[in-house]
N, C-alpha and C positions, 0 to 999 in steps of 0.2 A: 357657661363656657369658662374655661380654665384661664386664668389671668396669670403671667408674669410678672412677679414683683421684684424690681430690681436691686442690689443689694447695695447699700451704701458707702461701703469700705469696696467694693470692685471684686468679692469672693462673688460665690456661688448662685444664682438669683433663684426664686421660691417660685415654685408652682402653686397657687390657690385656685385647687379645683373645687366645683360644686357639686352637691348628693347627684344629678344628673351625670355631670362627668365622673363620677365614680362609680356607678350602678353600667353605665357602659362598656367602663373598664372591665369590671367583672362577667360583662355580660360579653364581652371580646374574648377575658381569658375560658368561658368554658365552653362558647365557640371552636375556640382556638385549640385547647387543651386537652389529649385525649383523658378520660376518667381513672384509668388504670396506673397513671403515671405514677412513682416516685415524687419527693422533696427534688434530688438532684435529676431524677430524668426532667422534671418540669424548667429547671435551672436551665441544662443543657437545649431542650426545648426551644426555650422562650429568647434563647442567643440570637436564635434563627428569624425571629418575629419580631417585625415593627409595628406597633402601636399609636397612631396618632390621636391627639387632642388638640379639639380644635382653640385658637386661644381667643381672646374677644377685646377687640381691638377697638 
């Protein structure tokens, strides 16, 4: 499960995902993604798509 790691100065905080949560990832996007797509049709695509990760609390 993907853990957020908080950032110390108050910036940006870090996602550390695990080889599980990134194999789902990828397994979401060619679910998700038709094959014929483009670089920017995939961009324009993926605007439209929410992706969750679950994180481990």
């Amino acid at each position: 499960m993907a853990r957020i790691i908080e950032s110390t100065d108050g910036g940006r905080r870090i996602i550390k995902m695990t080889t599980e949560d990134i194999i789902s990832i990828v397994q979401d996007y060619q679910r998700i993604v038709p094959r014929s797509l483009d670089c920017k049709e995939v961009r324009n695509y993926l605007n439209d798509v929410v992706i969750y990760i679950p994180e481990d609390v």
